[in-house]
C-alpha positions, 0 to 999 in steps of 0.5 A, a space after each residue: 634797084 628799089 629805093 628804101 621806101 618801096 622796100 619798107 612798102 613792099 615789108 609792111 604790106 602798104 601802098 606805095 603811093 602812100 610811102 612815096 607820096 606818089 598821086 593816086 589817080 581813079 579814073 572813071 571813063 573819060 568824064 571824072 578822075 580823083 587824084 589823091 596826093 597832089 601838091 597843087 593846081 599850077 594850071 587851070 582852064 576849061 581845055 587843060 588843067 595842071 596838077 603838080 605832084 611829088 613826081 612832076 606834073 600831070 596834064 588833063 586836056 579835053 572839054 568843059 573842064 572843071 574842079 569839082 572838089 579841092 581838099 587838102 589832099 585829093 581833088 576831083 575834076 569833070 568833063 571830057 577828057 582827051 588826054 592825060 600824061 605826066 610832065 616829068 
């Protein structure tokens, strides 16, 4: 069943990870993902970084990671990645 946010998104024709605050990730390849709507960096290494959001925590593991930008509500980060999952 749809909660009343992904009911009142589907109405007006706006995306769901705005209504519901879910994060937005672009991932480019294996070497650059930006993530929008994120509430914090609860982890930060060169092999794993973890990133807290409305719907848990997504995991980024791999090599020479590094956060490139950090705005108030979107973040980019570099390197290799190996894996990325979220922690719900």
């Amino acid at each position: 069943m749809k909660s009343i946010r992904e009911i009142i998104a589907d109405k007006w024709g706006v995306g769901k990870e705005i209504i519901m605050d879910l994060p937005k990730l672009t991932i480019a390849g294996n070497r650059e993902i930006y993530i929008e709507s994120y509430k914090g960096v609860a982890r930060y290494e060169p092999e794993e970084i973890w990133i807290s959001s409305a719907i848990g925590t997504l995991i980024i593991k791999g090599a020479e990671l590094k956060i490139e930008y950090i705005g108030l509500e979107s973040l980019l980060i570099s390197g290799t990645f190996s894996e990325i999952k979220y922690n719900i």
